[in-house]
Phi, psi and omega in degrees: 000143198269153193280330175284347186253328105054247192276001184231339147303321167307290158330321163284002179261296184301338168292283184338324194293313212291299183303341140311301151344256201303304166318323157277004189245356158298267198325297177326285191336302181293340185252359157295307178274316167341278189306298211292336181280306159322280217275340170304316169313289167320294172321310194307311190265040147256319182306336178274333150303319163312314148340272193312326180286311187269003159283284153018276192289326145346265173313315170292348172285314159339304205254330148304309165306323159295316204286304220306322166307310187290338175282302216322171172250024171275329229271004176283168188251111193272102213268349160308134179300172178265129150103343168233290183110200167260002160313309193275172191052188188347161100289348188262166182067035162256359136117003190274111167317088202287171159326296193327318189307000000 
């Protein structure tokens, strides 16, 4: 075998290497961005998920604050005078151990 022919196989094996070469590193390139898109995806819809959980937890914080005034238990209206009660006025026929004793 003559050194041109030779030396022009080679050059066709380092072309094929090269061309592999680069074929592999698309295809890397390529399943690298696929992941970086996947995971982007993932972030998004747990952030987005995070949202929701907290409008949600939100709301219900909300709607507990509303009903609370009206369940609580101060929130009745008291038809007692303030401040007195069954203290003030008579005593009598009230079962209390009066002055007379």
């Amino acid at each position: 075998m003559s050194f041109k022919r030779h030396y022009s196989i080679m050059k066709a094996v380092e072309a094929v290497r090269a061309d592999l070469l680069a074929a592999q590193a698309t295809k890397a390139a390529a399943a690298k961005a696929e992941a970086e898109r996947a995971a982007a995806a993932k972030a998004s819809a747990a952030k987005e998920a995070a949202a929701k959980a907290a409008a949600e937890a939100s709301a219900a914080q909300s709607a507990v604050v509303n009903q609370a005034p009206a369940t609580g238990p101060g929130s009745a209206v008291s038809t007692r005078p303030a401040g007195g009660g069954r203290d003030s006025g008579s005593n009598k026929g009230k079962g209390k151990g009066g002055e007379d004793d």
